[in-house]
Backbone as CSV, one residue per row, in Angstrom:
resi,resn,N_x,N_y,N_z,CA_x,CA_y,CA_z,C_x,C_y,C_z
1,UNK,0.841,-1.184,0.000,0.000,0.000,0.000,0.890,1.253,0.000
2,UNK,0.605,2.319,-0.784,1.375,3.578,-0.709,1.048,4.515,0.000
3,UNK,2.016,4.203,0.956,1.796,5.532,2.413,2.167,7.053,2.048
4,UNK,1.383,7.600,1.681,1.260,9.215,0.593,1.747,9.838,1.786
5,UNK,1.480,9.634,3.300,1.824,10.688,4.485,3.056,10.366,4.870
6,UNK,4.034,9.385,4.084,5.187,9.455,4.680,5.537,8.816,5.480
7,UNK,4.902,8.350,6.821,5.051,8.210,7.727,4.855,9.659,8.848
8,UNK,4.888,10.959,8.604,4.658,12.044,8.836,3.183,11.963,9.187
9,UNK,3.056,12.642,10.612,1.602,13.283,11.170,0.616,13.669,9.745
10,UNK,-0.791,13.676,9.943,-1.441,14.664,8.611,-1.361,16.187,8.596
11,UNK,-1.052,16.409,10.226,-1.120,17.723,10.798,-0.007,18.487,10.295
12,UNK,1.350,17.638,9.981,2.981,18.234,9.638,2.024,18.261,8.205
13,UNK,2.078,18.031,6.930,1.734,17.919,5.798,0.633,19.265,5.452
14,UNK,-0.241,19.198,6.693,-1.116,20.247,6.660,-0.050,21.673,6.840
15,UNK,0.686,21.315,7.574,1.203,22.851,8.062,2.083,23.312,7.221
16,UNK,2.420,22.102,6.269,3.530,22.466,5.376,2.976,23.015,4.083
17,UNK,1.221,22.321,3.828,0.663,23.059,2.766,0.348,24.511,2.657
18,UNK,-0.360,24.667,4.041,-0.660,26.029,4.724,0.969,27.082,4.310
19,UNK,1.856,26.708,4.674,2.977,27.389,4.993,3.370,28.179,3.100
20,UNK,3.083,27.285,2.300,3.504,27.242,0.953,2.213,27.773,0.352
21,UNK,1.224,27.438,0.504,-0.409,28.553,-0.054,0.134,30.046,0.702
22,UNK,0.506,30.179,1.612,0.785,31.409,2.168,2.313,32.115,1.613
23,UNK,2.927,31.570,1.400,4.551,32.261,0.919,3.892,33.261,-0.059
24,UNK,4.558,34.387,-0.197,4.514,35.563,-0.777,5.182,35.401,-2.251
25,UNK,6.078,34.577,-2.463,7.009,34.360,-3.320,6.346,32.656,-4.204
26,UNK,5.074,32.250,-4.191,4.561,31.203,-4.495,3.425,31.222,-4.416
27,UNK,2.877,30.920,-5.826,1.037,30.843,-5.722,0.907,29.955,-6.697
28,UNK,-0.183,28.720,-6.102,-1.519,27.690,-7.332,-1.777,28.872,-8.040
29,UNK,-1.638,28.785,-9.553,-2.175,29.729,-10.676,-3.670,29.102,-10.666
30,UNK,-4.403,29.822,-11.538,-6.138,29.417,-11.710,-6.132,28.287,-13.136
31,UNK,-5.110,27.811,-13.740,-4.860,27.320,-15.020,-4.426,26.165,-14.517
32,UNK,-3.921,25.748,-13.193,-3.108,24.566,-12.544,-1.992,23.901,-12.756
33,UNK,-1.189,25.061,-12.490,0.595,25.506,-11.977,0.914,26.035,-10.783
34,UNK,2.374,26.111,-10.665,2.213,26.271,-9.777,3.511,27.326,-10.078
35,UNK,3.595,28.973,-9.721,4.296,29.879,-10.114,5.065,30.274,-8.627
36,UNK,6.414,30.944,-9.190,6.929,32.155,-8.440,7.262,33.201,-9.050
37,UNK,7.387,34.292,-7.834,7.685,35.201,-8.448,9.115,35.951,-8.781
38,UNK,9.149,36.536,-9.566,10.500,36.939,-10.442,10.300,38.909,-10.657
39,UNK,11.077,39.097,-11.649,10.823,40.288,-12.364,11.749,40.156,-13.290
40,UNK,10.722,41.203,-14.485,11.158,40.663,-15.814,12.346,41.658,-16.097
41,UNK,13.046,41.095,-16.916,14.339,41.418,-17.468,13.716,42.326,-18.491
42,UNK,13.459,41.853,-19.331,12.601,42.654,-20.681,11.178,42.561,-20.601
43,UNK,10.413,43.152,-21.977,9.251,42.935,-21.753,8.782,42.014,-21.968
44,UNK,7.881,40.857,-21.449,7.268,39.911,-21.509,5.889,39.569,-21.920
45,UNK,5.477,39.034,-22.357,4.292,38.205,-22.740,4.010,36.847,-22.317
46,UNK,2.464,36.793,-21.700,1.786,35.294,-21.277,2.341,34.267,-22.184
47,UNK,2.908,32.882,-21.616,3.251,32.295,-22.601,4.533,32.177,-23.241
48,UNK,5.388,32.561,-22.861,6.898,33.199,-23.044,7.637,32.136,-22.066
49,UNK,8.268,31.914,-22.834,9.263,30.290,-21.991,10.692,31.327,-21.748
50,UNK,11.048,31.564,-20.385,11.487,32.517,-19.622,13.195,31.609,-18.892
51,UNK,13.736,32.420,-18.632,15.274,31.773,-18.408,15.741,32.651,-17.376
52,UNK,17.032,32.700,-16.837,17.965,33.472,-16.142,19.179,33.669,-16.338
53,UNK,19.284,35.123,-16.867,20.552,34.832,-17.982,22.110,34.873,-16.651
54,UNK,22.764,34.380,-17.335,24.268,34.113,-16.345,24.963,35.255,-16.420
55,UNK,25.306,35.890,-18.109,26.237,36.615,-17.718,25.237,38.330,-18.550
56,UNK,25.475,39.039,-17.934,24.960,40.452,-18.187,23.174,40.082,-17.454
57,UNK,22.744,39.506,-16.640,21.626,39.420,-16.257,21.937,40.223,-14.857
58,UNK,20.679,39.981,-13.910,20.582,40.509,-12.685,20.130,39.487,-11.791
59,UNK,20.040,39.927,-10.524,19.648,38.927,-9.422,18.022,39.017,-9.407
60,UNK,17.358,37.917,-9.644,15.980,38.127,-9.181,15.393,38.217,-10.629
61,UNK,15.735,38.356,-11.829,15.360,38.709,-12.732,15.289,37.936,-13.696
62,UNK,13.892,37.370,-14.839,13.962,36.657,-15.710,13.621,37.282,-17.613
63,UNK,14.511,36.458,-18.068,14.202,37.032,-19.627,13.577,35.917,-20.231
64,UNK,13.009,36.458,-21.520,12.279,35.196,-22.472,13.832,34.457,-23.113
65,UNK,13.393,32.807,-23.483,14.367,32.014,-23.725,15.010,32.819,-25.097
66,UNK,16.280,32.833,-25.045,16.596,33.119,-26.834,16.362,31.953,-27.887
67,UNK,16.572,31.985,-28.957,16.250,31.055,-30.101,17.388,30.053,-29.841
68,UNK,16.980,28.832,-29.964,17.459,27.124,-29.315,18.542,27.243,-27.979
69,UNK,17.508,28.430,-27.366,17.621,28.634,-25.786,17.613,26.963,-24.859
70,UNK,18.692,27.319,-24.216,18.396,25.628,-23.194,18.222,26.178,-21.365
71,UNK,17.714,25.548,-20.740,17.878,25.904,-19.061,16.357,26.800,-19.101
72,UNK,15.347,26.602,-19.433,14.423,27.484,-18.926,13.696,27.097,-17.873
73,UNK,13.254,27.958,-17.102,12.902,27.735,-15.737,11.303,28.014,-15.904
74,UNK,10.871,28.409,-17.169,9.460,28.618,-16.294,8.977,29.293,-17.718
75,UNK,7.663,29.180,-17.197,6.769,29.925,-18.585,5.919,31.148,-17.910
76,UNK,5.962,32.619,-18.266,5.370,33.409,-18.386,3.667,33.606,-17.642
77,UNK,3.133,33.220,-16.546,1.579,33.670,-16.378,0.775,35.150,-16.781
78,UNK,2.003,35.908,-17.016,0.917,37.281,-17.651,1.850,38.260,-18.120
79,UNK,1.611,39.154,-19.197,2.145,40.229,-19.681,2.901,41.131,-18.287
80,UNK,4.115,41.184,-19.037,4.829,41.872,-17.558,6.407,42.762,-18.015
81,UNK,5.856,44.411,-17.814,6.635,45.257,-18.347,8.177,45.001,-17.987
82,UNK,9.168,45.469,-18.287,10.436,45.864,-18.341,10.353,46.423,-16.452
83,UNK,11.224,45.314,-15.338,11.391,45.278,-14.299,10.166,45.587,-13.585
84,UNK,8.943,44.827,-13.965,7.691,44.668,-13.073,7.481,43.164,-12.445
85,UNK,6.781,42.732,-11.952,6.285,41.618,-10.979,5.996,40.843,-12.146
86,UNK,6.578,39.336,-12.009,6.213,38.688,-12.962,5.568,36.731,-12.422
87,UNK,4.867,36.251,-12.639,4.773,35.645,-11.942,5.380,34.399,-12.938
88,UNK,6.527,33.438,-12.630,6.828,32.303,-13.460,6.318,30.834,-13.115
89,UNK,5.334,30.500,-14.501,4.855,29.244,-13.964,6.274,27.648,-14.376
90,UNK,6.377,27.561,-13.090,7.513,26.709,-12.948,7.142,24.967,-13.148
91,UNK,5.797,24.775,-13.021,5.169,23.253,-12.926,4.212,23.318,-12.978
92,UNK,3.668,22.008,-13.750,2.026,22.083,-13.732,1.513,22.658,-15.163
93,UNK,0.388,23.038,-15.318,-0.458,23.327,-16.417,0.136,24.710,-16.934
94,UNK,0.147,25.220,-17.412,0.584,26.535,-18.339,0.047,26.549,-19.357
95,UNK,-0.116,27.984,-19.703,-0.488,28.229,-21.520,0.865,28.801,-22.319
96,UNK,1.028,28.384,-23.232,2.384,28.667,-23.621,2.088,29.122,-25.321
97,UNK,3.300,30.355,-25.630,2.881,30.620,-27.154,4.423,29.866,-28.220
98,UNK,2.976,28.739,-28.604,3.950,28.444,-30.043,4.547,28.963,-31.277
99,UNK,5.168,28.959,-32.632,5.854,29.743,-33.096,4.933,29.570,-33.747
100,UNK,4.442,31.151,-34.446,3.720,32.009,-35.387,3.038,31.049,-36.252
101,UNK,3.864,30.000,-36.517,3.228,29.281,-37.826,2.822,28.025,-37.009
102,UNK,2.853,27.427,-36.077,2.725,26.586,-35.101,1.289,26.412,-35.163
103,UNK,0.533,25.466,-35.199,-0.627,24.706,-34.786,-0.371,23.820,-33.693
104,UNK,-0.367,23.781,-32.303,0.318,22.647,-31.352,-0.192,20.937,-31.269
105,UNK,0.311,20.259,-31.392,-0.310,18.540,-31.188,-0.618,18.191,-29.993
106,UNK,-1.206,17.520,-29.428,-1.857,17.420,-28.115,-0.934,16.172,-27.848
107,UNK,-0.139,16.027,-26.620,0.924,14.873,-26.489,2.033,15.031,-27.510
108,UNK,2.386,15.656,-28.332,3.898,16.205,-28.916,4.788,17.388,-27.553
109,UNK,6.068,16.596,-27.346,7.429,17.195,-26.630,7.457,18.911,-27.476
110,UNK,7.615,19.581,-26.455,7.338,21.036,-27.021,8.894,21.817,-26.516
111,UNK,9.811,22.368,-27.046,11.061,22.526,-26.877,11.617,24.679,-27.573
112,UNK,12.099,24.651,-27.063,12.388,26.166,-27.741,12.915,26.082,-29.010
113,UNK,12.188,27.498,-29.253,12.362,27.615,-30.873,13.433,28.176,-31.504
114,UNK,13.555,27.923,-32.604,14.614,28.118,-32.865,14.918,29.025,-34.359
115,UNK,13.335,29.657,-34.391,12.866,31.241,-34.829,12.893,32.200,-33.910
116,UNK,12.051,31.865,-33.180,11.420,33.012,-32.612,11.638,32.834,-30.631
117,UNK,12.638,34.201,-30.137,12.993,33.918,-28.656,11.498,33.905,-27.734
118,UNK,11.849,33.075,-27.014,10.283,33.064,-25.664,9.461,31.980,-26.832
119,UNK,9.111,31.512,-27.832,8.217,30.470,-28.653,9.013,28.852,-28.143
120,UNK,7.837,28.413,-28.457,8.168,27.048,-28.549,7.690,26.576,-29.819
121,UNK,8.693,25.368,-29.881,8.109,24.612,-31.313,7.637,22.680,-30.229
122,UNK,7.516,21.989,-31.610,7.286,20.672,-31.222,7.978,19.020,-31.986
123,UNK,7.407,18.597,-31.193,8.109,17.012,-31.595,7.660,16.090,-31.449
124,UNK,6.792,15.437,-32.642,6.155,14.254,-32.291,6.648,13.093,-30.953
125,UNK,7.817,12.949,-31.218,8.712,11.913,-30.235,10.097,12.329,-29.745
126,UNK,10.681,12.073,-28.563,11.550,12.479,-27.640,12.621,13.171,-28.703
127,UNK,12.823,14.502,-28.372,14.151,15.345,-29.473,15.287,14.662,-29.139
128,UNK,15.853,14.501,-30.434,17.370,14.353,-30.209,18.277,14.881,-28.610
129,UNK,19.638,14.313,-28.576,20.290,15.010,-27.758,20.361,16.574,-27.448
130,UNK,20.516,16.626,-28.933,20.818,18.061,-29.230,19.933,19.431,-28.385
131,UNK,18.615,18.352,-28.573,17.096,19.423,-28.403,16.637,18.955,-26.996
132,UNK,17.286,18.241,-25.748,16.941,17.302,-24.847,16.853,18.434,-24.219
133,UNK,18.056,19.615,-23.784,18.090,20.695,-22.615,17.017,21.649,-23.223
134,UNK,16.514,21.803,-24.412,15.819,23.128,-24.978,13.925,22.564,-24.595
135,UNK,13.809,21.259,-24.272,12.563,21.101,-23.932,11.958,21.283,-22.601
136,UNK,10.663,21.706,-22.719,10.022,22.040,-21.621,8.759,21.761,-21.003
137,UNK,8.228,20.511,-21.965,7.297,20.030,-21.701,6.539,19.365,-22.404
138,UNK,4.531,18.958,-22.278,4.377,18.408,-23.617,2.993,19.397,-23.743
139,UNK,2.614,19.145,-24.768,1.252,19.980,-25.102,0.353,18.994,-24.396
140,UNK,-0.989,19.847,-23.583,-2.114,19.348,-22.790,-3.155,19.137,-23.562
141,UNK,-3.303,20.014,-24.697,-4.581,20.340,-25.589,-4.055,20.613,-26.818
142,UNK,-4.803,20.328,-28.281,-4.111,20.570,-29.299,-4.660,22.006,-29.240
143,UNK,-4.022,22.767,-30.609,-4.013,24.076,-30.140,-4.913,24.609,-31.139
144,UNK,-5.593,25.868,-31.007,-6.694,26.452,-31.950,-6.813,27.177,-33.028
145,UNK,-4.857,27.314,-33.143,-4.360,28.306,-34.496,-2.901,28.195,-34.253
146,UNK,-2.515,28.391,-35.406,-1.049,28.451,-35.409,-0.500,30.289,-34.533
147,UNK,0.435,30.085,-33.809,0.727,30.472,-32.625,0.009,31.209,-31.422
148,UNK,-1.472,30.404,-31.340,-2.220,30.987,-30.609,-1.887,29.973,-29.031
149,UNK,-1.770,30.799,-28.041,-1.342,30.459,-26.698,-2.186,29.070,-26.841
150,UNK,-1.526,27.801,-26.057,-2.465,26.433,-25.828,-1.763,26.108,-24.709
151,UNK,-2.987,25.117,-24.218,-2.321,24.754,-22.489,-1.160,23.823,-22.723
152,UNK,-0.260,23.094,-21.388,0.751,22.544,-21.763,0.972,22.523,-20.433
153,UNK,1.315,20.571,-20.726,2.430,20.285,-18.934,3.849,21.032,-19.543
154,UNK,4.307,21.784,-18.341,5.444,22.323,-18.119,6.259,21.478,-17.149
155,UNK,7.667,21.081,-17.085,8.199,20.176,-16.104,9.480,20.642,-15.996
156,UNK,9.680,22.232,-14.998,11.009,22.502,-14.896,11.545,22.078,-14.018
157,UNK,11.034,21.818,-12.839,11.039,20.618,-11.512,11.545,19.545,-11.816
């Protein structure tokens, strides 16, 4: 049988959920992710597969991925100006924007693009080596137009 409590009280588990619904720096999105917060490097858009750049970046601060960008941490929950509050969805459900010409497949590996910075493209089946660090998840729903935002497991965790 799978003991989900650990061996841990229900009460520790409770206090630890409580503790994490409450952090200031962490919120359940309404889409079912689970985000923190950042501030944006540049300007951003919902949907924008987001990174932390190493060298010429800042502390605390995220940019959209560049083109066959690898290491992204998170996808975009809302339009967010040049050093405003940004919230990054790090796990869980997200809406994410595919590249311009993109129609998304529902269960195709979805990986950065390698047009367009902050887009994702896709992949019927697991990308090469090459494309292994540039992926970020898979599509949840097929999508309703070519690069129109569609939901998507995200798995930067």
């Amino acid at each position: 049988m799978l003991d989900i409590l650990q061996g841990k009280p229900l009460t520790w588990w409770a206090w630890r959920l409580k503790a994490l619904l409450q952090h200031p720096l962490c919120i359940p999105t309404d889409d079912g992710g689970w985000a923190v917060k950042g501030t944006a490097g540049e300007q951003l858009y919902r949907g924008e597969g987001l990174y932390v750049k190493q060298s010429g970046g800042a502390n605390g601060k995220v940019w959209k991925i560049p083109t066959d960008g690898d290491m992204i941490v998170g996808v975009a929950y809302q339009d967010a100006a040049t050093d405003a509050d940004v919230w990054v969805v790090v796990a869980g459900l997200a809406y994410v924007l595919p590249d311009t010409t993109l129609t998304p497949h529902r269960g195709y590996v979805l990986y950065s693009s390698s047009t367009t910075a902050g887009r994702a493209q896709e992949s019927a089946s697991v990308p090469s080596a090459t494309f292994h660090f540039r992926e970020w998840g898979h599509w949840f729903d097929d999508g309703s137009g070519a690069g129109a935002l569609t939901r998507a497991f995200v798995h930067q965790l």
